[in-house]
C-alpha positions in Angstrom: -11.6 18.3 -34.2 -14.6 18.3 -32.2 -15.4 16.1 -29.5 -18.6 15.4 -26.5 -17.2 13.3 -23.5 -19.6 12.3 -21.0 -18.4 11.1 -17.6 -17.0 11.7 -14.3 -15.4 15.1 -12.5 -14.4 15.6 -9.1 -11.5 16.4 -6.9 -9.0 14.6 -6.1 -7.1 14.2 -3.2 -3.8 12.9 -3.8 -1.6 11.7 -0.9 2.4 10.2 -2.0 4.9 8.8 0.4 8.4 9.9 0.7 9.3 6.5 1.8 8.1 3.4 1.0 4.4 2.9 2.4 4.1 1.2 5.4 0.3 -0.7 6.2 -1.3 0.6 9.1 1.0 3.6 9.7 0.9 7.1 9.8 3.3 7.6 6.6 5.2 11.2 5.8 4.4 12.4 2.6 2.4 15.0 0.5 -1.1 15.6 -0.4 -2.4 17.8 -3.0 -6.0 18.6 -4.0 -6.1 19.1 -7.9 -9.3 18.5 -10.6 -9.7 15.3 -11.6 -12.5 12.3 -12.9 -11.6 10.1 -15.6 -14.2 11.8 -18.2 -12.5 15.3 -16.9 -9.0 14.4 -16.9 -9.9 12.8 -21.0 -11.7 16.5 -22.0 -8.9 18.8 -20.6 -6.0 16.5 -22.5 -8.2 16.8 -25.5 -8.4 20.5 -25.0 -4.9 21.0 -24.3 -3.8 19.5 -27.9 -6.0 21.3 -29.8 -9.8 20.3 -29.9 -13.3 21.8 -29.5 -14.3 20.0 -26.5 -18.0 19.9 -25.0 -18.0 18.3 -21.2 -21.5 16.3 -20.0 -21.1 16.1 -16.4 -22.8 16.6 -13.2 -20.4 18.4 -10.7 -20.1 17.6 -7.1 -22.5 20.1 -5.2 -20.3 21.1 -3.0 -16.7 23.3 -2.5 -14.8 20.7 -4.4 -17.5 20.6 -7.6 -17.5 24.4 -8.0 -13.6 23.5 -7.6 -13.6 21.1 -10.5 -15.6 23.0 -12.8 -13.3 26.0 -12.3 -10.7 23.9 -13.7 -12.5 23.4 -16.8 -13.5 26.6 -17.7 -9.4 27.0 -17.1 -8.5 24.6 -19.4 -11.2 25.7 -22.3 -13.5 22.6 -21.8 -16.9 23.6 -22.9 -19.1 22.7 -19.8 -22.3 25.3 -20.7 -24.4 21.9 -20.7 -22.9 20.6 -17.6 -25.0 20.6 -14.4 -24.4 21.0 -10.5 -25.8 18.2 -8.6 -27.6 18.5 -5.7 -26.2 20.2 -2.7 -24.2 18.1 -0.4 -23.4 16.1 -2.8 -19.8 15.1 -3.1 -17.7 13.9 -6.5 -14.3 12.9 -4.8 -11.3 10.8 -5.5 -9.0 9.9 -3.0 -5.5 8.1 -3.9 -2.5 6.8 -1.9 0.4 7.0 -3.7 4.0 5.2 -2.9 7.1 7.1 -3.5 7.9 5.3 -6.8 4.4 6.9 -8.4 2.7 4.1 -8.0 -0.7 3.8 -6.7 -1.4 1.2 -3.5 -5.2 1.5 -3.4 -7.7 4.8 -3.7 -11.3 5.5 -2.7 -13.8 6.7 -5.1 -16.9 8.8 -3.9 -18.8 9.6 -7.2 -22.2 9.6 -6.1 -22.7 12.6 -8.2 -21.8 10.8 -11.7 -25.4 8.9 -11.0 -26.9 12.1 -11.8 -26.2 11.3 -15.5 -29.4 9.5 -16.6 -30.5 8.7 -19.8 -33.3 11.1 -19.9 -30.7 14.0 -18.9 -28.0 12.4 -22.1 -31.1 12.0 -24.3 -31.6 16.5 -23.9 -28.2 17.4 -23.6 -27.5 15.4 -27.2 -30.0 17.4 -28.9 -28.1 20.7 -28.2 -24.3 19.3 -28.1 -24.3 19.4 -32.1 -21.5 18.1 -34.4 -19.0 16.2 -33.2 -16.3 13.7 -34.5 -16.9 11.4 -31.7 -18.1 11.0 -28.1 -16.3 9.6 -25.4 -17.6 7.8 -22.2 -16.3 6.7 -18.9 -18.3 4.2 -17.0 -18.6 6.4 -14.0 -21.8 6.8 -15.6 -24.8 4.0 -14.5 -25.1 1.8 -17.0 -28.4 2.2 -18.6 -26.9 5.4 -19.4 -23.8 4.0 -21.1 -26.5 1.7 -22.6 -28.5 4.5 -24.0 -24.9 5.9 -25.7 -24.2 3.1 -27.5 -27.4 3.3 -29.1 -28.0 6.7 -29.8 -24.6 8.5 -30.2 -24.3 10.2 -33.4 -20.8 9.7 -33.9 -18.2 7.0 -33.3 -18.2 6.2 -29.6 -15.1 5.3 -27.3 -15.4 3.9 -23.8 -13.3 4.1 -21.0 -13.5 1.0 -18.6 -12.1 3.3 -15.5 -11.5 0.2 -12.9 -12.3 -2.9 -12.1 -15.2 -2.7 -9.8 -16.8 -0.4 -13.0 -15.6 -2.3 -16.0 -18.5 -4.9 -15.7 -21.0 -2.0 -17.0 -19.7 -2.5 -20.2 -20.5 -5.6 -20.6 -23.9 -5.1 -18.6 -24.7 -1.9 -20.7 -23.7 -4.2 -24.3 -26.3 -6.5 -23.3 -29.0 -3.8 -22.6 -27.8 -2.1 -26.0 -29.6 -2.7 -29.1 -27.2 -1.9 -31.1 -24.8 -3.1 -29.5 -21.5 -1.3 -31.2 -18.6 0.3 -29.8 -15.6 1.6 -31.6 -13.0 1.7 -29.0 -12.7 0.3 -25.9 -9.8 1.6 -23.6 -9.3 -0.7 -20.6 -6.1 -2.5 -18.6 -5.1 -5.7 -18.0 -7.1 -6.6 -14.8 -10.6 -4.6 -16.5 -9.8 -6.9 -19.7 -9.6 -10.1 -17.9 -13.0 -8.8 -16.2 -14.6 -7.9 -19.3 -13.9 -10.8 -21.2 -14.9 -11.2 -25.3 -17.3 -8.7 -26.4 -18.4 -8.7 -30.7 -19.0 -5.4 -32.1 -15.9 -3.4 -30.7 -14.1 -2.4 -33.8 -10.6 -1.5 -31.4 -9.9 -2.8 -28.0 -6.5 -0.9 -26.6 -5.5 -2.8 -23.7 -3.2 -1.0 -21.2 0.1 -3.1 -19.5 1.8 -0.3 -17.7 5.6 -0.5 -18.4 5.0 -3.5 -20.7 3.3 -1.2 -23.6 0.0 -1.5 -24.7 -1.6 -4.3 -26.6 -4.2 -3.9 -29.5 -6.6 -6.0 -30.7 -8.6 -4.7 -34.0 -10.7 -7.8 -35.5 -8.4 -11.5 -35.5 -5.4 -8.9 -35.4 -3.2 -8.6 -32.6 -0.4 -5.9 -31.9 1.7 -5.2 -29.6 3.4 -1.5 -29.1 6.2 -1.0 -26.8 5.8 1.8 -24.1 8.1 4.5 -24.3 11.3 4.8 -21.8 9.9 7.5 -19.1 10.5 8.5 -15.2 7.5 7.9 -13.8 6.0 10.7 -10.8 2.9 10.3 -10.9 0.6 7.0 -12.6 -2.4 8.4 -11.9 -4.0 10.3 -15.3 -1.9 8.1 -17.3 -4.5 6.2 -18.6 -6.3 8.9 -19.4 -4.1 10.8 -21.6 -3.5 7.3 -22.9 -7.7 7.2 -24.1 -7.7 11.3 -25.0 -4.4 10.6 -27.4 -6.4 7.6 -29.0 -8.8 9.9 -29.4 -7.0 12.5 -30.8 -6.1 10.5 -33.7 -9.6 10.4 -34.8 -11.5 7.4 -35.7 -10.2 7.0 -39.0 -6.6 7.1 -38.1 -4.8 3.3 -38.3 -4.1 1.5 -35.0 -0.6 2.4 -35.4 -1.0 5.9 -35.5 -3.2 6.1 -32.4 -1.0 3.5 -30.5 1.9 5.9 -30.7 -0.2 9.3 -30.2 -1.8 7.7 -27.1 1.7 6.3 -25.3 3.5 9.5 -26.1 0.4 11.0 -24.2 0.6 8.8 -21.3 4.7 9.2 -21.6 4.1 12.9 -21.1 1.5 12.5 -17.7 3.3 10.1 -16.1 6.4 12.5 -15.7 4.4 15.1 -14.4 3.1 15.3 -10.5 -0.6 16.5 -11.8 -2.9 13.9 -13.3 -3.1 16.1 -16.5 0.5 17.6 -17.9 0.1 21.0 -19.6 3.2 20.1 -21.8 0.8 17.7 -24.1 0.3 21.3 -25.8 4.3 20.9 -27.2 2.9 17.6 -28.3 -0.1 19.2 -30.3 2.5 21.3 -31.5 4.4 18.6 -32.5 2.0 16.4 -34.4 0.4 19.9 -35.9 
């Protein structure tokens, strides 16, 4: 299938403990600069099991952008309508890790994402072409998340990211006038944030080792997350959106439920944010 995500890419600076993390200490540990962004991590899973995928981005003007939209061009990701933003400017993601995998906190520096305006979407959609869905993260502002909902072309999924961004949504809804989403990826803490919205068709809601809970019309499921060692939590959520995705919006909830947490199975075992192993899994579902 073909797919046009729109979001984030930067670097991202990943720092894990071999011991438990200790506040306001110098802890031993790693740290390992590897391509990353939310709307990124989502296009190269999508490329790695099997799609066409076209990448609207602004990369950071800087070492680290050129860095990140190497990594693209690696991974197959159409980005030919991508731009570089301004020099100097920096698209970065820094996370702390603990030595179970988990993440204690990260800082996010994606001043380049505001780059994506709806005047820049409004162009780039009338060269993008035929797609079987568009995908957005909200490290996008939200007029230009706004300006998606009512103009993309194709069913539209939406990535709430975090909790400080989640609230676009709801902000972007409310500036929409059409006012229609298809499916709405989020976690527990960005539900609780953005509360009830009409007019999603799917809301997949994230609970980490308690599975992932679905909630299509008055009908709600509850899927189980698969058994796993986790390495690495960050990108899970990701593969988690880019295997719902994957399904295409016609497949059932139960079919993407299970595509999307064997997706996130796969990242989380992995040290990288993306695992180049989902292409056994294409294999597998082909």
């Amino acid at each position: 299938m073909r797919y046009c995500v729109i979001g984030g890419a930067n670097a991202d600076i990943v720092a894990t403990t071999f011991q438990p993390f200790v506040p306001n200490d110098s802890n031993p540990g790693s740290i390992r600069l590897i391509a990353g962004g939310v709307g990124r991590n989502i296009a190269h899973n999508l490329s790695l099991l099997g799609n066409e995928v076209v990448f609207l981005s602004f990369f950071g003007g800087d070492t680290f952008g050129w860095f990140t939209a190497d990594s693209c061009r690696k991974a197959k990701v159409d980005i030919s309508l991508s731009d570089a933003a301004p020099v100097g400017t920096r698209s970065c993601f820094l996370s702390i890790n603990n030595c179970d995998g988990e993440m204690i906190g990260g800082v996010s520096d994606m001043v380049s994402a505001g780059c994506i305006t709806p005047e820049w979407i409004a162009d780039k959609l009338k060269r993008v072409g035929p797609v079987d869905a568009f995908v957005a993260d909200t490290n996008i502002p939200m007029e230009s998340l706004a300006f998606l909902i009512d103009h993309a072309y194709a069913p539209l999924y939406v990535d709430a990211v975090s909790g400080a961004k989640a609230p676009k949504i709801v902000e972007a809804m409310k500036m929409s006038s059409k006012k229609h989403i298809h499916t709405l990826k989020c976690n527990r803490m960005e539900n609780d944030i953005i509360g009830t919205l009409e007019a999603v068709d799917r809301r997949f809601i994230s609970q980490g080792p308690d599975g992932l809970e679905v909630i299509e019309g008055q009908k709600t499921t509850h899927f189980e997350a698969l058994p796993c060692e986790v390495v690495n939590t960050n990108g899970s959520g990701d593969a988690l959106m880019a295997g719902l995705v994957h399904a295409g919006p016609q497949a059932t909830v139960e079919v993407a439920a299970q595509i999307g947490l064997r997706c996130a199975k796969i990242t989380v075992e992995c040290p990288d944010t993306v695992n180049k192993q989902l292409k056994t899994l294409y294999e597998q579902l082909s």
